[in-house]
C-alpha positions in Angstrom: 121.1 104.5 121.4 118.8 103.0 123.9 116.2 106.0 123.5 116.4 105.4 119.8 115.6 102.2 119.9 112.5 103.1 122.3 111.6 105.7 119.6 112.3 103.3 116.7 109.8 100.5 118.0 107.1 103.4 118.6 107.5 104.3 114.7 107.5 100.8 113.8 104.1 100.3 115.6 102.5 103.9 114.2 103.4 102.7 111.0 101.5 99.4 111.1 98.8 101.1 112.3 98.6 103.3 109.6 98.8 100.0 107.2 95.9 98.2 109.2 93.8 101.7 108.4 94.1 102.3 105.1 93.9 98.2 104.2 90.7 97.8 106.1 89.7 101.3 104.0 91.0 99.0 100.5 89.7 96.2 100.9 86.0 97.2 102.6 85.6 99.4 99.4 86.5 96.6 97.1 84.5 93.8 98.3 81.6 96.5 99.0 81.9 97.3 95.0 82.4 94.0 93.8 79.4 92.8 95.7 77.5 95.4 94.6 78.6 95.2 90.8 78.1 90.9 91.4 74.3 91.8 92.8 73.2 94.4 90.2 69.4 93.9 89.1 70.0 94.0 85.2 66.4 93.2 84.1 64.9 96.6 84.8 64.1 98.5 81.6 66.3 101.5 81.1 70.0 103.5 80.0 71.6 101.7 83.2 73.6 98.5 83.3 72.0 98.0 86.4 70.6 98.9 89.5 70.0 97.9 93.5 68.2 99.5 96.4 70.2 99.3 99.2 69.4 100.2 103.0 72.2 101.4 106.1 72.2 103.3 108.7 68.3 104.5 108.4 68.5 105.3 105.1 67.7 104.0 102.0 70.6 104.4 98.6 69.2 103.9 94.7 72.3 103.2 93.2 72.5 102.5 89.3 75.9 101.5 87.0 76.4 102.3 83.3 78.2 100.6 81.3 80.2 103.5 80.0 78.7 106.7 81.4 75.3 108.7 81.8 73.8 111.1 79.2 75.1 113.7 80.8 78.7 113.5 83.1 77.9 114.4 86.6 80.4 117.7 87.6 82.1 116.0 90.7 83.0 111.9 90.5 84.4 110.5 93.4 87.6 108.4 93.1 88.4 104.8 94.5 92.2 105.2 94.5 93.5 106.5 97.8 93.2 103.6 99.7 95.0 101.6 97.8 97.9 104.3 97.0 98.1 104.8 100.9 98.0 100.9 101.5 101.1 100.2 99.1 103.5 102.9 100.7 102.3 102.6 104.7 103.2 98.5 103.8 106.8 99.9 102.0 107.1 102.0 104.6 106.3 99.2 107.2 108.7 96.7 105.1 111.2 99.1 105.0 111.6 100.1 108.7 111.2 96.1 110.1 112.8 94.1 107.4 115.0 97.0 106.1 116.6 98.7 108.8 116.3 95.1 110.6 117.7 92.9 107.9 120.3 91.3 110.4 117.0 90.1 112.8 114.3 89.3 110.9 115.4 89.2 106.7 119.0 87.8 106.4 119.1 83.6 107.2 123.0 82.8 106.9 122.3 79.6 106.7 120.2 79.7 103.4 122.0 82.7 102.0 125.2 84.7 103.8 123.9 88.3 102.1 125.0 91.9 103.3 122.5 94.0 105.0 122.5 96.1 101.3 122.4 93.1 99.3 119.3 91.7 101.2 117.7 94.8 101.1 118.7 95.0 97.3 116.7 91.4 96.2 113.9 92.6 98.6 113.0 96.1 96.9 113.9 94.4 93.2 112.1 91.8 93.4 108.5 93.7 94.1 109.2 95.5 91.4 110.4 92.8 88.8 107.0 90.9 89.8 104.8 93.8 88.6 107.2 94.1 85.1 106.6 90.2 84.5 102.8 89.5 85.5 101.8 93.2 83.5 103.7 92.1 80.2 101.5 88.5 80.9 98.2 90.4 80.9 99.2 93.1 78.0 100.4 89.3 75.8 97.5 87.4 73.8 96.9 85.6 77.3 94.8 88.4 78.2 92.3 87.1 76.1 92.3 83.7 77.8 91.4 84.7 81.2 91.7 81.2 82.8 95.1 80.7 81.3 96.4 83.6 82.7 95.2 83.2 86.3 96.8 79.6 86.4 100.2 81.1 85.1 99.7 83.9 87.5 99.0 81.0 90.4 102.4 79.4 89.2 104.5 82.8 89.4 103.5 83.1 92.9 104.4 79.2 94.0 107.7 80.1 92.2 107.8 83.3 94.4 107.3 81.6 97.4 109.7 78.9 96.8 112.5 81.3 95.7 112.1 83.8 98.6 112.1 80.6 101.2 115.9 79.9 99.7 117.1 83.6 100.2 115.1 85.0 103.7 114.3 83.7 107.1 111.0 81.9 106.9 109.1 85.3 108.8 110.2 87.4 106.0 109.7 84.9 102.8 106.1 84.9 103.5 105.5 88.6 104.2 107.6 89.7 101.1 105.6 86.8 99.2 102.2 89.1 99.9 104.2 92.3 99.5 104.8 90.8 95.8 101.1 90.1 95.5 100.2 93.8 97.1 102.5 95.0 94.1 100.8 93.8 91.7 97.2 94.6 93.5 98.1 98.2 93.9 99.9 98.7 90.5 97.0 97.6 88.8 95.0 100.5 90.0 97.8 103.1 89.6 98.9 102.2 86.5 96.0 100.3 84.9 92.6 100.8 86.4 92.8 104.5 87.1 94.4 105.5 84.0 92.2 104.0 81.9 89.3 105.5 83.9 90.9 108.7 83.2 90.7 107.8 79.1 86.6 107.3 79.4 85.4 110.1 81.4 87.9 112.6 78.8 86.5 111.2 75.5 83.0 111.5 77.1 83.6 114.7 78.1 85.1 115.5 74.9 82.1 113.9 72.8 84.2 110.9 71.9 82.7 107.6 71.9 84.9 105.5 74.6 87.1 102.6 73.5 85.2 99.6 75.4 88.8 97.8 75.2 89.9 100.1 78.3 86.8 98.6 80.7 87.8 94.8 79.5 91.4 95.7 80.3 90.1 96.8 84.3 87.8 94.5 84.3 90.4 91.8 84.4 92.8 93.3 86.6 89.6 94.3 89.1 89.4 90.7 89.3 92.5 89.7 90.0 92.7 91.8 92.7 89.4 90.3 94.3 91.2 87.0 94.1 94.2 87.8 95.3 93.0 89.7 98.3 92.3 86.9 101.1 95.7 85.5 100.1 97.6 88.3 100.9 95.7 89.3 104.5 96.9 85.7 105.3 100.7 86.3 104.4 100.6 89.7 106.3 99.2 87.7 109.5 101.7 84.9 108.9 104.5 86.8 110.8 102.6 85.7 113.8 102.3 82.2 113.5 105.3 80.2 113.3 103.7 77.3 112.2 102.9 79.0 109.2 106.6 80.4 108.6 108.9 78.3 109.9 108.5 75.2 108.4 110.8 73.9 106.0 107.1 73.7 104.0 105.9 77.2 104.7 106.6 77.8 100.7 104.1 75.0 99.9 101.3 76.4 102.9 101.4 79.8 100.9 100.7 78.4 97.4 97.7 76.4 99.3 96.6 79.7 100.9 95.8 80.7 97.3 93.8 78.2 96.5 91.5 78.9 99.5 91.3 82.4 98.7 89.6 81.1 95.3 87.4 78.9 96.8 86.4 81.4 99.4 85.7 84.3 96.9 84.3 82.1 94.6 81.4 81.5 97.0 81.1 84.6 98.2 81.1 86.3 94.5 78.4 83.1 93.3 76.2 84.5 96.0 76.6 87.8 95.5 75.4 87.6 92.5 72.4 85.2 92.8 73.4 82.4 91.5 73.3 80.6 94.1 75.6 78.9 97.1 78.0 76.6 96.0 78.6 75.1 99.4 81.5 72.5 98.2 83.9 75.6 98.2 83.7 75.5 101.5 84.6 71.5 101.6 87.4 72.1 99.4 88.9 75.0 101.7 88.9 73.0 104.7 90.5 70.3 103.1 93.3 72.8 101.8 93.7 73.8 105.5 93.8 70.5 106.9 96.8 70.1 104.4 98.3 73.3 105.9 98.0 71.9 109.3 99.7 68.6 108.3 102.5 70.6 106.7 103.1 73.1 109.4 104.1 70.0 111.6 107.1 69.6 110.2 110.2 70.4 112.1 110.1 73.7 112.8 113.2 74.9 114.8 116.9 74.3 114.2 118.6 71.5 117.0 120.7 72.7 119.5 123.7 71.5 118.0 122.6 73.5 114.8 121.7 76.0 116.2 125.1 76.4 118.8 127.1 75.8 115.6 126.1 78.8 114.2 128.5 82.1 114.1 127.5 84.7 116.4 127.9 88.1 114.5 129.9 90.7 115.7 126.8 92.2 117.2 125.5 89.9 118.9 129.1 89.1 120.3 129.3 92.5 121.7 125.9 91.7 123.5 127.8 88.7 125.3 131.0 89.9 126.3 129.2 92.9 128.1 130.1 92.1 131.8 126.1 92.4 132.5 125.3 89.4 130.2 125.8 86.8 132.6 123.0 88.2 135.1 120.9 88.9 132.4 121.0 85.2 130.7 120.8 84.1 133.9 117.6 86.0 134.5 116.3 84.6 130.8 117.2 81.0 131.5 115.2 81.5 134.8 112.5 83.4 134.0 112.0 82.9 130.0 113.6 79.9 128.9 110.9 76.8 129.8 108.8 78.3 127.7 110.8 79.9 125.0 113.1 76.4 124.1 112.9 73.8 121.1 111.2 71.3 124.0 109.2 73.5 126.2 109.0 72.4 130.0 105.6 74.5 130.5 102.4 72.7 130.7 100.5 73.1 127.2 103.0 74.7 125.1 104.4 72.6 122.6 106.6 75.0 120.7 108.4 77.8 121.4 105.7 81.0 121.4 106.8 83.1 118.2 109.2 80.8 117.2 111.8 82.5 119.4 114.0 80.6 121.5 115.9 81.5 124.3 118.2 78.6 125.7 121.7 79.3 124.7 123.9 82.2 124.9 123.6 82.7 121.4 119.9 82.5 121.5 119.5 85.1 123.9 121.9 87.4 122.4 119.9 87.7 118.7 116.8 87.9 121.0 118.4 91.1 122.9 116.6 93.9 121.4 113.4 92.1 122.0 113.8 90.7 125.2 114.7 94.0 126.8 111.8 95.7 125.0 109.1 92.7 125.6 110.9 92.0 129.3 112.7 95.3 130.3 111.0 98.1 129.2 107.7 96.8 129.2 106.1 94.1 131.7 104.8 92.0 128.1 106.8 89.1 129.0 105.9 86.2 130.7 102.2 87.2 130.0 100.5 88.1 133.5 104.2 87.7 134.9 103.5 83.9 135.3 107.2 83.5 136.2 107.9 86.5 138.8 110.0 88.4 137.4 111.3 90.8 139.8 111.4 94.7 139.0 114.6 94.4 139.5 115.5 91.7 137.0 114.1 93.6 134.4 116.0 96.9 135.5 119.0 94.0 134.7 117.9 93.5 131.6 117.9 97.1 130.6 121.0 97.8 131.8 122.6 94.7 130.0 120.8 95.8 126.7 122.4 99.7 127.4 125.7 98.4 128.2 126.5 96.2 125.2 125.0 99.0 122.9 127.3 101.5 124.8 130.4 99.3 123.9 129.4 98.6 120.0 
């Protein structure tokens, strides 16, 4: 059991790795093309839409768009897919193996909603896909013809999203499923809409058909969704490191801001990437929508004690304080852990508790355990530069605590 849970936090960490890869790979390609679609010279003479001369890496690129397709279809076309395939299942994946498999930690809040491990992991999986069912019957409605329309019913989906996963999960995991929504939508539009229709063009061209221009209107508007919704969602993947982001009782309001600076900020980066000049007041905008964010990430943030001693231990973490080793482990916490890692720290310079975890009472330390002996047993990551002491020893304690309660569950 201990090994496993060695090995599980090793596949935990392989996995978001993999996610980081193949987002950076997403992302870098879709900015790269809609800059270069936004910064197109479209007054040269010619069959092309468009062209730009473009310099890297000691060479120089002529690249030229058509609206529909050449005179004649080049044999091999390369595809802009993969990444975002590989994005959507290393984030599932990632989702699945954190939130999933650690519902009881870091998805389930008893005191917002007392849900089964299976229930929690039920609403979680539905509602990613419910999202896609509802925003793609929006588009395919006479609102895609009213573009603006769309976008601000699209804005007020999410806010509900937000607010509704803040009622069910702990505050870490309502804003990481709110950009796992948003990632749903992203990467089903170019699975199920962009591609395909793709697909459509190049056969009728290569059929001698003359295209339908309807499918390039329907993936232009879902392209550009996507290139709005993409700062957004990097934010609510971060978020889970911030706690003054996710645990605030407003952290369902700091999200819907967060999508307001993403329009702001592409807006002035797709103005200038398309010539038309740089609309600097964006920028004032977005730092007045984070000064908001500041002011509401100040609200109280962590349960009292009272609130927070109230609360039923479950039967696991009961097991992990019955153990005979707990009482020389908490001790070893409360020393060595706990002026830093408490709803008022004692350390110089820290005015909340780092992660949002806190480690005072029994019960604190004992939903903690897995990650105290990881961050404080297994590995020397805790207290950073070992600004406390803490003896080899100690953390041998720590281990053996963590292997005796898992030994007796």
């Amino acid at each position: 059991m201990f090994e496993l849970a060695i090995i599980w936090e090793w596949i935990s960490f392989a996995v978001r790795w993999l996610h980081v890869i193949t987002a950076i790979a997403w992302i870098g390609s879709s900015f790269y093309f809609i800059a270069l679609d936004l910064g197109l010279d479209r007054t040269i003479p010619g069959p092309a839409d468009g062209e730009e001369w473009q310099v890297h890496g000691g060479g120089f690129y002529h690249i030229q768009k058509y609206l529909v397709a050449p005179a004649a279809m080049p044999e091999h076309l390369t595809w802009f897919k993969w990444e975002s395939y590989a994005t959507w299942l290393s984030g599932a994946a990632l989702l699945a193996v954190v939130y999933w498999v650690g519902a009881e930690l870091y998805l389930i809040d008893p005191e917002k909603a007392d849900l089964r491990v299976w229930q929690a992991v039920l609403i979680s999986a539905g509602s990613l896909a419910v999202g896609w069912v509802i925003y793609d019957a929006l588009c395919k409605s006479p609102l895609g013809n009213r573009p603006t329309v769309l976008m601000l019913l699209l804005f007020a989906m999410l806010i509900a999203m937000s607010w509704g996963y803040n009622q069910i999960f702990t505050g870490r995991a309502a804003l990481l499923h709110l950009g796992a929504f948003t990632a749903t939508i992203m990467s089903a539009n170019v699975f199920l809409i962009i591609i395909p229709n793709q697909h459509i063009v190049v056969a009728d061209l290569k059929a001698g058909r003359q295209p339908d221009a309807k499918y390039g209107k329907i993936a232009k508007l879902r392209s550009t969704h996507n290139n709005y919704l993409t700062l957004p969602v990097i934010f609510l993947m971060l978020s889970n490191h911030y706690p003054l982001a996710f645990a605030t009782e407003w952290s369902w309001l700091i999200a819907a801001l967060v999508f307001l600076m993403g329009v702001t900020i592409r807006h002035y980066f797709n103005s200038m990437h398309a010539r038309q000049g740089r609309p600097s007041w964006t920028w004032a905008i977005t730092v007045v929508l984070f000064i908001a964010i500041m002011g509401l990430s100040t609200a109280p943030m962590f349960r009292s004690v009272e609130e927070a001693e109230a609360r039923a231990l479950t039967p696991r973490e009961v097991g992990f304080v019955e153990v005979a080793e707990f009482e020389e482990a908490y001790n070893i916490v409360l020393g060595r852990c706990s002026m830093c890692h408490a709803r008022e720290p004692a350390w110089d310079g820290i005015l909340w508790a780092p992660k949002g975890v806190l480690l005072e009472t029994e019960g604190d330390v004992a939903r903690h355990a897995r990650e105290v002996m990881l961050q404080a047993g297994v590995s020397h990551a805790m207290p950073p530069a070992n600004i406390t002491w803490m003896e080899p020893e100690e953390r041998d304690a720590l281990v053996r605590w963590y292997r005796a309660a898992l030994a007796g569950s």
